[in-house]
C-alpha positions in Angstrom: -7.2 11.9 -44.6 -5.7 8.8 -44.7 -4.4 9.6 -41.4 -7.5 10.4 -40.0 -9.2 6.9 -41.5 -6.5 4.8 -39.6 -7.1 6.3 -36.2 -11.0 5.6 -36.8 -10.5 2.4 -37.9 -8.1 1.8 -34.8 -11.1 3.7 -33.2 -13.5 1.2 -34.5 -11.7 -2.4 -33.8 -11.2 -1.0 -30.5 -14.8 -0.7 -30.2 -16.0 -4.1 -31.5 -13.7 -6.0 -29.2 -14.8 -4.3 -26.3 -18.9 -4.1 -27.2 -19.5 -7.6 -25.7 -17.7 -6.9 -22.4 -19.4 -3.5 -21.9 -22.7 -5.0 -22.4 -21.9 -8.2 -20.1 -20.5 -5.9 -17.0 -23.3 -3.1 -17.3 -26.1 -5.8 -17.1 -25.0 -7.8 -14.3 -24.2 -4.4 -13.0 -27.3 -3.3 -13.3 -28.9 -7.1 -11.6 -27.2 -5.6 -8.0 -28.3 -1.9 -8.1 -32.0 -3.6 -9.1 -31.9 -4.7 -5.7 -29.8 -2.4 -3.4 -31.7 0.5 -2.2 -30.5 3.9 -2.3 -32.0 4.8 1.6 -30.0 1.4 2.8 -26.6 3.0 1.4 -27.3 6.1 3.5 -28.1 4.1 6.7 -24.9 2.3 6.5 -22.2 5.4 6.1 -22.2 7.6 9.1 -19.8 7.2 10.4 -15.7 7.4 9.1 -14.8 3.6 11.0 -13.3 1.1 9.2 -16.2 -1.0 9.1 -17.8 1.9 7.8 -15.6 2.9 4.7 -15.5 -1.6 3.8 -19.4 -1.4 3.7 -19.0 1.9 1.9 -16.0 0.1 -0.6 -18.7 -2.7 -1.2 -22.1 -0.4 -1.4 -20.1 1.2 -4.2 -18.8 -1.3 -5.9 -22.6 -2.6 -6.4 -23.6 1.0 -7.5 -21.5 1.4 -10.5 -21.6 4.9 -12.4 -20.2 6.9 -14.1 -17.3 9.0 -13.1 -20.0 12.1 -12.9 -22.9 10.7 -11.5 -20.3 9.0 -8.8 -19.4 12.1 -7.3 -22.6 13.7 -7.4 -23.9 10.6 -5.6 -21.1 11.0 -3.2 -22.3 14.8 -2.4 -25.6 14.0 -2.5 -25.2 11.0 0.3 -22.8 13.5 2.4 -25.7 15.7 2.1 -28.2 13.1 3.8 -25.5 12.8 6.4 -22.9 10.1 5.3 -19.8 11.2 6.9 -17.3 12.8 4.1 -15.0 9.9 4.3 -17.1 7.3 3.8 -19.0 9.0 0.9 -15.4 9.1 -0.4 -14.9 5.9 -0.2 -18.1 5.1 -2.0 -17.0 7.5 -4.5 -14.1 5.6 -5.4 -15.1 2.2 -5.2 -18.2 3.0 -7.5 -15.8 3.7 -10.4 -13.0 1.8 -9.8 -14.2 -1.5 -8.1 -16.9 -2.4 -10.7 -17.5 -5.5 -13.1 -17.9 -3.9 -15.9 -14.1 -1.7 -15.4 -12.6 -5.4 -14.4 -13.7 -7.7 -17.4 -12.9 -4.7 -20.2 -9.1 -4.6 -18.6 -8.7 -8.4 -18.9 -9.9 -8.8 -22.3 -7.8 -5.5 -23.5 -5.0 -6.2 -21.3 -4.6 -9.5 -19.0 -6.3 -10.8 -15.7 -3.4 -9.2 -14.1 -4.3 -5.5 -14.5 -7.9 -6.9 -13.3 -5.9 -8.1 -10.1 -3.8 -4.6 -9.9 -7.3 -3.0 -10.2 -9.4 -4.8 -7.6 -6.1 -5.2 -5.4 -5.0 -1.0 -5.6 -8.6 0.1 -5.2 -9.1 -0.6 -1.7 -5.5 0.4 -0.7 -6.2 3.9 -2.4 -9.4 4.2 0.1 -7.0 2.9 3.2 -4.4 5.9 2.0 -7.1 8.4 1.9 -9.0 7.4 4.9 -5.4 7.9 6.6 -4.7 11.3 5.2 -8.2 12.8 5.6 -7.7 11.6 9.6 -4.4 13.6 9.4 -5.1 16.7 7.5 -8.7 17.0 6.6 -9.8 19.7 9.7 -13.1 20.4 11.0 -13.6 23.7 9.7 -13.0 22.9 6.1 -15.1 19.9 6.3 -17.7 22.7 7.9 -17.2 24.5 4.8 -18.0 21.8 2.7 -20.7 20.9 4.4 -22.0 24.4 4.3 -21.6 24.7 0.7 -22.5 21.1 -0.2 -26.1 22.2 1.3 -26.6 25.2 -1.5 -27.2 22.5 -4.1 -25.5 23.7 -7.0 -24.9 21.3 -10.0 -22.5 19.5 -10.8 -23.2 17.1 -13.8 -25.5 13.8 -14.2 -27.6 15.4 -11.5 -30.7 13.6 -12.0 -28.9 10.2 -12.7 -27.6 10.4 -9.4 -30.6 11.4 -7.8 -32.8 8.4 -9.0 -33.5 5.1 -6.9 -33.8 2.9 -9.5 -33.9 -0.2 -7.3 -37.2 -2.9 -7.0 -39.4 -2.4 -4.2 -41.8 -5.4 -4.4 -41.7 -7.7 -1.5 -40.1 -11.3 -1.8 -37.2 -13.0 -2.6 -34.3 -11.9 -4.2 -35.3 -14.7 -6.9 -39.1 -13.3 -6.6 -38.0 -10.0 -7.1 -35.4 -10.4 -10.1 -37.7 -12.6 -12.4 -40.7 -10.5 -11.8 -42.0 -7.9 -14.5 -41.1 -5.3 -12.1 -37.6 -6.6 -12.1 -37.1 -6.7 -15.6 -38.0 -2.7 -15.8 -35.8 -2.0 -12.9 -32.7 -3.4 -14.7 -33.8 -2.1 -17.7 -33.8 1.0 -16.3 -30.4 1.1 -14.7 -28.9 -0.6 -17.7 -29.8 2.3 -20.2 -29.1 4.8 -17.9 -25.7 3.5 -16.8 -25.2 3.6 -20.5 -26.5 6.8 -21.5 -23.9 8.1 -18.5 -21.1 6.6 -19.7 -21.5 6.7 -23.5 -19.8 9.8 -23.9 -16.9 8.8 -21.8 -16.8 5.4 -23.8 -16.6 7.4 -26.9 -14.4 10.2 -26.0 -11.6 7.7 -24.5 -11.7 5.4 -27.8 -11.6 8.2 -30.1 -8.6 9.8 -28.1 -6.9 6.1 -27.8 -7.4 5.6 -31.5 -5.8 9.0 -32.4 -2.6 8.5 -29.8 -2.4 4.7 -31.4 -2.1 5.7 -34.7 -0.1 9.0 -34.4 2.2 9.1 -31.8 5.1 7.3 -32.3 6.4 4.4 -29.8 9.1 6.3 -30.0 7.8 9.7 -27.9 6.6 7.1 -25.4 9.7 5.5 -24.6 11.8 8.8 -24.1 8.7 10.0 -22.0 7.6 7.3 -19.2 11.5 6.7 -19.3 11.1 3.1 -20.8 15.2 2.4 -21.5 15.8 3.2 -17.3 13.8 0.7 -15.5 14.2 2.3 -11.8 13.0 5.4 -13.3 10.4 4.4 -15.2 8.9 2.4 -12.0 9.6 6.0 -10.4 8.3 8.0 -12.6 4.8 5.9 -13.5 2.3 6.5 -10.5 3.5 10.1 -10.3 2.6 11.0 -14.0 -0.2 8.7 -14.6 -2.2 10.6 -13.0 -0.9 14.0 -14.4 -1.9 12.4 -18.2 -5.7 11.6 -16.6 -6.0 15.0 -15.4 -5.5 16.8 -19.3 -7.3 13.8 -21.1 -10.3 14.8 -20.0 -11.4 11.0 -20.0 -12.9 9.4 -17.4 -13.9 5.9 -16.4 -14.4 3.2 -18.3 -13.4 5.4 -21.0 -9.7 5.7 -19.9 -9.0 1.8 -20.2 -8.6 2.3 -23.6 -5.6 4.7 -23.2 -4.3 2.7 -20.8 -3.9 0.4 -23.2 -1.7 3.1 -25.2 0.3 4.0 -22.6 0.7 0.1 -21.7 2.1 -0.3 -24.8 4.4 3.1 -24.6 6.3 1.9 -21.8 4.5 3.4 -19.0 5.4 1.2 -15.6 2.4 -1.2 -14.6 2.1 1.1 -11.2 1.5 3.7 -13.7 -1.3 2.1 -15.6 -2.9 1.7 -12.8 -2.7 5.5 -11.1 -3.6 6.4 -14.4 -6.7 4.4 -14.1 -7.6 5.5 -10.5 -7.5 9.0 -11.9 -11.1 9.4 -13.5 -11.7 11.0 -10.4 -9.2 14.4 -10.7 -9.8 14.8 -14.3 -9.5 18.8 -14.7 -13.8 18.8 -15.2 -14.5 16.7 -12.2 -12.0 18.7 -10.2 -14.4 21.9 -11.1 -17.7 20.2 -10.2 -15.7 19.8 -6.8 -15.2 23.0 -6.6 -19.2 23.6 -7.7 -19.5 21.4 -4.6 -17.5 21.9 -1.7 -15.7 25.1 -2.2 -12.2 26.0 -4.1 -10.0 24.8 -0.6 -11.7 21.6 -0.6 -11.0 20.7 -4.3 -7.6 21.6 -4.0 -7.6 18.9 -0.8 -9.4 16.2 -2.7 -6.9 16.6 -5.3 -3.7 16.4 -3.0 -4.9 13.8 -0.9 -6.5 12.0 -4.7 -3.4 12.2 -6.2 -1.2 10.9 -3.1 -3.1 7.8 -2.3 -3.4 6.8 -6.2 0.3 7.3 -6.7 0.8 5.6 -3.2 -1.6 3.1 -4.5 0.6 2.7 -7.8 4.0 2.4 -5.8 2.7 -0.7 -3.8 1.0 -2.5 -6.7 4.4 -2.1 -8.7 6.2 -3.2 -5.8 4.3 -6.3 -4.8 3.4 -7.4 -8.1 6.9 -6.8 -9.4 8.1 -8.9 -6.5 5.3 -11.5 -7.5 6.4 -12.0 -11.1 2.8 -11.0 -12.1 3.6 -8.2 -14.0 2.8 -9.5 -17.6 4.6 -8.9 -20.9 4.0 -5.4 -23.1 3.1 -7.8 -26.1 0.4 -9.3 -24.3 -1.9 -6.3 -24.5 -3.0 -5.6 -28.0 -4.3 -2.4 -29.3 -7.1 -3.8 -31.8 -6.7 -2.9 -35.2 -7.7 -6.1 -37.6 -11.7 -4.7 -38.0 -14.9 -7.3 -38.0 -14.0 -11.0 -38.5 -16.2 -14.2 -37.7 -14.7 -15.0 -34.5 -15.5 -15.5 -31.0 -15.8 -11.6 -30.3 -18.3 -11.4 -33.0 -21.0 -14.3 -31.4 -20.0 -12.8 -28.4 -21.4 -9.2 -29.4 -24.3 -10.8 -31.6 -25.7 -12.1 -28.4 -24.8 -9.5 -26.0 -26.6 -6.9 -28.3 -29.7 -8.8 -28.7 -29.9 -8.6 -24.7 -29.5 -5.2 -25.0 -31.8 -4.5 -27.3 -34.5 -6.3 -25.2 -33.1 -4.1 -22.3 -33.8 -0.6 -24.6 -37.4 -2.3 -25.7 -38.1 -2.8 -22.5 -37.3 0.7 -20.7 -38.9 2.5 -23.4 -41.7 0.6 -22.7 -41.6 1.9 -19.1 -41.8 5.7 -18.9 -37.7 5.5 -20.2 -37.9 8.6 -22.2 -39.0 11.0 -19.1 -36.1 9.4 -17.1 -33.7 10.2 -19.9 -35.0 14.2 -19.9 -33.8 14.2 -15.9 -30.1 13.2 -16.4 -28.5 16.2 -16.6 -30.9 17.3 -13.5 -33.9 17.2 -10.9 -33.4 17.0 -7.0 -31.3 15.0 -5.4 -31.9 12.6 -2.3 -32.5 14.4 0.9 -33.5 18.2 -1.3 -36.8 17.4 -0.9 -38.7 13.7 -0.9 -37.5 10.3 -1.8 -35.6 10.3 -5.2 -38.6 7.2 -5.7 -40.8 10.0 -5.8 -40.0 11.2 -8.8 -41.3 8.5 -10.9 -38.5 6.4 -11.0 -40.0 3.5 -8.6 -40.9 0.5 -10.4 -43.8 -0.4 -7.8 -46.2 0.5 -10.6 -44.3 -2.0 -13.3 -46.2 -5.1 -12.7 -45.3 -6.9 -15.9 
């Protein structure tokens, strides 16, 4: 038991420090997808040029999701005829290029990793947009295609599916401070949230039980902390490996990155591990749900090639740089609530999301919520605005 109370309590201090941060990232997260239109994305992706897959890097960076409704989005976009790698790259950038992903790493584990993050992101599109042109063949994109068009589910169907975005007329201003802005980012806030709240959970509760009982010890023998060639070796190829049977996704995984910081994992490693929300052994089914059993096996090759590559050139450049930071920089929380900073910090940022909850409840919230897990997506039949998730009706 008293085991047990110390990983929730690691659990919980965890949690606090990190409340604020969440909060900050998912509402200025949810300001850009208020105004960037799901039909726009499609217009811009369809083609695999470069130009292509940095509009597509960008376009997902603004639409941040979940790790589930990402790829889903991703399907659903190839499905309205976004070429494959560009919805790929979309797919990647919309869980790994975000705010809210950036600001939790610096606060839990120094600007640097924020760097590594923003830095390694768009060099894992580059690698995959390279080995989809070398190995990726027309008939297995055929057969993707083919079975991407049956429609079968994956999970956070109906988050992906919903154009949440204002369509008044006006200014951005005009548009932002209306009433019908203040429902539209009310309405991506809560759902970003109730997407991502199980992830959130699952990777704190995980973090908390590795933090408090698995010794530093089992660390240091695995990542191969006393050998530093081999650890810097070693990192980006099993980072991924410890994502995959985690079962954590997301923003959730930061947490345990945090662990495995501290265990001696190379800082290349930490950040493959990160990348690798997106080949998590569930995921990796709902590809296969997708695009067929060859296709998943591709994704996951070419996945886990261009993160590790991905972690090999951040450890090399920063490592060159002198920006990788100290071990005892990062600090797994474990001191509880005390009047500080972090405290104001989450008084306020929970007051704006409590106006945020008020306010989509206010505005038909509680069908939208019912839809998550379902409904059609974009392109299987209407606008996804068409199924009451417009805010043209929300005048104030």
């Amino acid at each position: 038991m008293q085991a047990v109370l110390h990983a929730l309590s690691v659990t919980g201090s965890m949690t606090w420090e990190i409340t604020w941060a969440l909060i900050l990232g998912f509402a200025l997260s949810a300001v850009i997808q208020a105004v960037v239109r799901r039909s726009a994305v499609v217009r811009l992706l369809g083609t695999g040029r470069p130009r292509t897959l940095v509009i597509a890097a960008g376009l997902g960076a603004s639409s941040s999701s979940c790790s589930y409704a990402a790829v889903a989005l991703a399907r659903a976009l190839f499905r309205r005829g976004a070429d494959f790698t560009a919805a790929m790259a979309f797919e990647i950038a919309s869980t790994n290029l975000v705010i809210e992903l950036g600001v939790i790493l610096a606060l839990l584990m120094g600007w640097q990793f924020t760097l590594a993050e923003f830095t390694g992101g768009p060099l894992m599109i580059v690698f995959v947009a390279v080995l989809f042109r070398l190995f990726l063949r027309d008939r297995l994109l055929r057969e993707a295609r083919v079975r991407a068009e049956l429609g079968r589910k994956g999970s956070m169907e109906g988050h992906a599916a919903m154009d949440m975005s204002i369509r008044r007329p006006g200014s951005l201003a005009q548009r932002l401070f209306s009433g019908e802005g203040f429902t539209a980012i009310s309405h991506v806030f809560v759902m970003e949230w109730a997407a991502i709240i199980r992830d959130v959970l699952g990777g704190l509760l995980i973090a908390g039980a590795i933090a408090a009982w698995v010794p530093d010890s089992f660390w240091r023998v695995f990542f191969f902390a006393g050998h530093p060639l081999a650890a810097k070796l070693w990192g980006p190829l099993v980072g991924p490996v410890v994502a995959i049977v985690s079962f954590v996704c997301s923003i959730g995984n930061v947490p345990l990155a945090v662990v495995l910081w501290k265990g001696g994992i190379s800082f290349g490693g930490v950040v493959a591990f990160i990348f690798a929300d997106l080949i998590i052994a569930p995921i990796l089914n709902i590809y296969r749900k997708y695009y067929g059993t060859r296709m998943a096996f591709f994704l996951l090759g070419t996945f886990f090639a261009a993160m590790a590559a991905a972690g090999y050139v951040i450890e090399l450049v920063f490592g060159g740089l002198g920006l990788v930071p100290d071990r005892a920089s990062a600090t797994i929380p474990s001191g509880g609530v005390s009047w500080d900073y972090t405290t104001w910090l989450n008084i306020v940022f929970l007051i704006l999301a409590a106006a945020l909850v008020v306010r989509f409840a206010r505005t038909g919230g509680g069908a939208m919520l019912r839809m998550m897990g379902g409904g059609a997506e974009p392109g299987a039949g209407g606008r996804s605005g068409d199924q009451g998730h417009g805010h043209a009706h929300e005048a104030g």
